[in-house]
C-alpha atoms as one frame of an Amber mdcrd trajectory, in Angstrom:
protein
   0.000   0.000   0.000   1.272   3.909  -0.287   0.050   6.747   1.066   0.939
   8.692  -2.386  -0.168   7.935  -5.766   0.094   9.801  -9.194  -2.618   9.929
 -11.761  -2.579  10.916 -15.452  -5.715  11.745 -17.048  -7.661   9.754 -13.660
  -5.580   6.377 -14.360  -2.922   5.447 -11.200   0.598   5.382 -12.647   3.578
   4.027 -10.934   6.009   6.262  -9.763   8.557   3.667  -8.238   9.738   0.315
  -9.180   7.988  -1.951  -7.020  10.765  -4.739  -8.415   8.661  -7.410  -9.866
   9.257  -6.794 -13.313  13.050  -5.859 -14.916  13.791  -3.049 -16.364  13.684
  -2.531 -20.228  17.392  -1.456 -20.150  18.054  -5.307 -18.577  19.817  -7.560
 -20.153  18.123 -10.927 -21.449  19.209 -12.512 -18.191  17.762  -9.959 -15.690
  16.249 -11.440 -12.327  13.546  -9.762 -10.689  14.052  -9.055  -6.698  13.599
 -11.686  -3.713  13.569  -9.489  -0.901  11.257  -9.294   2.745   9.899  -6.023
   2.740   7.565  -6.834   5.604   8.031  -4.741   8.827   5.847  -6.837  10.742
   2.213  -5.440  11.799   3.487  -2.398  13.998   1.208   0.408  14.732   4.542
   2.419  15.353   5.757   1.622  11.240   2.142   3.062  10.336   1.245   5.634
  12.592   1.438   9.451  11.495   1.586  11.695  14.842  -0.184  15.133  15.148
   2.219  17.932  13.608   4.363  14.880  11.255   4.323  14.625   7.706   5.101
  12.017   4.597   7.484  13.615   1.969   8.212  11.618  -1.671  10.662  13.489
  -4.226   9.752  12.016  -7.498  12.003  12.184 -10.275   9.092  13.172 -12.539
   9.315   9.893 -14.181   6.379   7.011 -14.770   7.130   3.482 -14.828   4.906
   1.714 -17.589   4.447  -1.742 -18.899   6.123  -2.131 -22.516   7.524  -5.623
 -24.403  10.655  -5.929 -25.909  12.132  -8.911 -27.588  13.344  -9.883 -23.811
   9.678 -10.316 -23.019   8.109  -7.515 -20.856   9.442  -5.381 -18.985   8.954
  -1.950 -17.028  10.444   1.536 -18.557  10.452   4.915 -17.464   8.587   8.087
 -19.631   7.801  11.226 -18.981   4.110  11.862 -18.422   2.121  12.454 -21.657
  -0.508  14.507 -20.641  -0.656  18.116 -18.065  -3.781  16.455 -16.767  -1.709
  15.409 -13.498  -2.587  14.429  -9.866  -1.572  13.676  -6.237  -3.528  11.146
  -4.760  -2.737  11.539  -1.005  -4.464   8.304   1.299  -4.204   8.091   5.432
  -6.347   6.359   7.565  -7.981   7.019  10.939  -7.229   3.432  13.166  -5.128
   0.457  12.667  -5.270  -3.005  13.104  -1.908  -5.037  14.224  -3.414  -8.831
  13.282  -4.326  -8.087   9.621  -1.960  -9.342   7.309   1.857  -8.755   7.646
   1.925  -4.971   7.524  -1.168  -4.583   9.462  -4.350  -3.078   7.869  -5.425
   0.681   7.736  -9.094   1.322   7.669 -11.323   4.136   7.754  -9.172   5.104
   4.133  -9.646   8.778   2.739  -7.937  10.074  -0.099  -7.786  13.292  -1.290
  -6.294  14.703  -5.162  -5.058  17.737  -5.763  -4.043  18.572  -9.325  -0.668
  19.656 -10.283   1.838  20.478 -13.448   4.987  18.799 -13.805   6.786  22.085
 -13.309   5.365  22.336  -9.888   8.275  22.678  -7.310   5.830  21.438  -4.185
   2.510  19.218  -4.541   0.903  18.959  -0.590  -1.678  18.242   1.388  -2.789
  19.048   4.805  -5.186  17.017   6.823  -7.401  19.431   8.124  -9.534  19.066
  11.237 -12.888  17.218  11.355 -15.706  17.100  13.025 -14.591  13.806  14.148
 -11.374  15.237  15.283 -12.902  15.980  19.075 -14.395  13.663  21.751 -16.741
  15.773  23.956 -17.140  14.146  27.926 -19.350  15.322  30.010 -20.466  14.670
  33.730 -23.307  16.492  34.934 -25.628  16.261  37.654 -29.392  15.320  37.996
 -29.604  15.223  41.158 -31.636  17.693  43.087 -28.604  17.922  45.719 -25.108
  19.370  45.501 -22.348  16.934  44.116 -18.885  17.336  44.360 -16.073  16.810
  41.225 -12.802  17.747  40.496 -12.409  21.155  38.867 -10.178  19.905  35.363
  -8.984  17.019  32.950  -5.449  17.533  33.570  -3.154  20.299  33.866  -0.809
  22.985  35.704  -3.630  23.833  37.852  -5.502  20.779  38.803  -5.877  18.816
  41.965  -7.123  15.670  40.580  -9.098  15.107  37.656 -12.504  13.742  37.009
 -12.012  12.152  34.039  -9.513   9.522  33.356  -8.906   7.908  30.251  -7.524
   4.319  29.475  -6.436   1.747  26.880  -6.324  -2.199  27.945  -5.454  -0.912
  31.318  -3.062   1.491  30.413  -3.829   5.096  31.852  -3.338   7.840  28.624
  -2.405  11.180  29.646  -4.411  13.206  27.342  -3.050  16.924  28.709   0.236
  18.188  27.160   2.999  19.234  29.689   3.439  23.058  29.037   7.100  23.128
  28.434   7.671  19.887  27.538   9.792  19.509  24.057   7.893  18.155  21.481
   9.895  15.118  19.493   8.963  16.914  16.593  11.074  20.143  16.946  14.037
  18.665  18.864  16.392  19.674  16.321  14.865  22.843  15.804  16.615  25.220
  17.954  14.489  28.274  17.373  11.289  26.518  18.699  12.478  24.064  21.268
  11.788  23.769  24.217   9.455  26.851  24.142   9.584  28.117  28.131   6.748
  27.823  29.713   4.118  31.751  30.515   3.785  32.146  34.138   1.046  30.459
  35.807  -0.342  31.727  38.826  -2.709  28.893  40.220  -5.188  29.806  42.994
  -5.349  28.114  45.992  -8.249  25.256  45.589 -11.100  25.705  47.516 -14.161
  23.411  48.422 -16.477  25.637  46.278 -14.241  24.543  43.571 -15.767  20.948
  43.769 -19.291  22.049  43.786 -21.211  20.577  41.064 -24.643  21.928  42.021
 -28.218  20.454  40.368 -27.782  21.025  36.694 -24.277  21.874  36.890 -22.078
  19.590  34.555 -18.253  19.416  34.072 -17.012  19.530  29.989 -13.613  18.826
  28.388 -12.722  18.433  25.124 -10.286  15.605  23.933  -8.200  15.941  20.625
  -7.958  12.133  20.500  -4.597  12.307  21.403  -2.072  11.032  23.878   1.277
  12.177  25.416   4.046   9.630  26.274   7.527  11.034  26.714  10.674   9.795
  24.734  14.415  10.763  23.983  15.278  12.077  20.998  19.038  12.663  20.302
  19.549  12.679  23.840  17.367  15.015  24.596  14.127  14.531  26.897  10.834
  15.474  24.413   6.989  15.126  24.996   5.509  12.980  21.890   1.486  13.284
  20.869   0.119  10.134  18.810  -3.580   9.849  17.588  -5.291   7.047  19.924
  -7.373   4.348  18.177  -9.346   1.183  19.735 -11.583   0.894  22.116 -10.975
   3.098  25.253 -12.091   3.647  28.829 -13.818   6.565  30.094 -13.590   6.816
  33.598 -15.934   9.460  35.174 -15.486  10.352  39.106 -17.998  12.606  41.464
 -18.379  12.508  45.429 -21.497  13.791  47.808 -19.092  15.798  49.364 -14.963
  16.906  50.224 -13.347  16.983  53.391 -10.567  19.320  54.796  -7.843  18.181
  52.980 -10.244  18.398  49.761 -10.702  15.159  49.459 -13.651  13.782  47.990
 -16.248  11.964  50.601 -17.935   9.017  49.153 -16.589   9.049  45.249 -17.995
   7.154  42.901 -16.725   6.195  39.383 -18.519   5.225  36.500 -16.852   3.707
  33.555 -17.860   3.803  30.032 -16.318   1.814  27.068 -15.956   4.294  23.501
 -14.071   3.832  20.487 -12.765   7.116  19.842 -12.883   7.262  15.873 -16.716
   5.955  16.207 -18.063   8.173  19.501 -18.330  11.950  19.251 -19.632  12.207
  22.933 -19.405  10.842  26.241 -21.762  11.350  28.585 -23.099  10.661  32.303
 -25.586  12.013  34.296 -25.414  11.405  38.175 -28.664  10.445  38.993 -28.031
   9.603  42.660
């Protein structure tokens, strides 16, 4: 599979030799390739994190089918028509067990049109609707409830939401400061410091989640897992796919020490590339 195809006049042309046909400037003796290409089903080979990017220079050449008196054989020509374009493909979740690469699904593809003089042919993948996961815990109760105030963060003491995968706990809040892998070896915008942050002393009113009153956050759909890059310590975000937990936490009260008095957790199961919202409502 590729993530980058070329079309002339709407019919896919190859743009690299994919080795199982010689050349037309062989000799009568030429034998095609025996290699394993096969990385093995790796999410890791496959996966394209927030702010990365695929990049192809093409030598403007097509490879085409053509018989000689060897038999037939693959040779390069320049493109024959102006009527070009750049078939870009991703995906939006992975699966590990399907077949030796693994399988992308959820495929979109998206052409743009270009001229062989053309310097740079790109595209961005632009937010979605689908890009978000909205959670919200709100109370329908006719008493106060008590919650934590955030999702994560400089300022929180706790969090009512929790997210996890097989176990795992995601942290789904970016460090401020924190070097993204990304720009490790770009000096003029790593590691960006951090603005100062003033964070109020918490206070039991803080918790209140009073009859109607809900807590929101909004989730990007990704997760932060730090790394070493070069030697350097660097915050890395990577789209999450599969099914997740959603673990949702209120109490009827906090004590002193602003703890919460008799929490309760529900947990809800969502696959973040199907589910747009999760919700509870605390009925009790």
């Amino acid at each position: 599979g590729a993530w980058l195809e070329i079309l002339e006049d709407g019919e896919p042309r190859r743009i690299v030799s994919d080795c199982s046909r010689c050349s037309c400037d062989d000799g009568p003796d030429c034998a095609v390739c025996a290699i394993d290409c096969a990385p093995g089903a790796d999410p890791n080979y496959a996966q394209l994190s927030v702010g990365e990017s695929r990049s192809f220079v093409w030598d403007g050449l097509l490879r085409v089918d053509a018989i000689t008196q060897n038999g037939q054989c693959e040779a390069l020509r320049a493109p024959q028509s102006t009527g070009l374009s750049a078939r870009f493909c991703w995906g939006h979740s992975f699966e590990e067990t399907s077949g030796p690469f693994g399988l992308i699904s959820t495929v979109v593809c998206e052409d743009v049109d270009f001229d062989p003089s053309d310097v740079l042919v790109e595209h961005t993948i632009l937010p979605t609707a689908r890009d978000e996961v909205q959670f919200e815990l709100s109370n329908g109760t006719t008493e106060m409830r008590y919650a934590h105030f955030s999702a994560g963060g400089p300022c929180d003491s706790g969090t009512w939401l929790s997210l996890e995968r097989e176990g795992t706990p995601l942290r789904i809040i970016d460090y401020c400061g924190q070097c993204s892998c990304t720009e490790v070896d770009d000096a003029s915008m790593c590691p960006q410091p951090c603005p100062a942050i003033a964070c109020p002393q918490p206070t039991s009113e803080a918790f209140e989640l009073p009859p109607g009153g809900l807590r929101r956050h909004s989730w990007s759909r990704v997760a932060y897992t730090d790394e070493e890059v070069n030697g350097i310590a660097c915050e890395r975000d990577r789209l999450v796919t599969g099914p997740l937990t959603a673990r949702l936490c209120w109490g009827n009260d906090v004590d002193e020490s602003l703890q919460l008095i008799g929490e309760t957790c529900e947990t809800i199961e969502f696959d973040p590339m199907q589910d747009n919202d999760v919700r509870h409502l605390i009925v009790n």
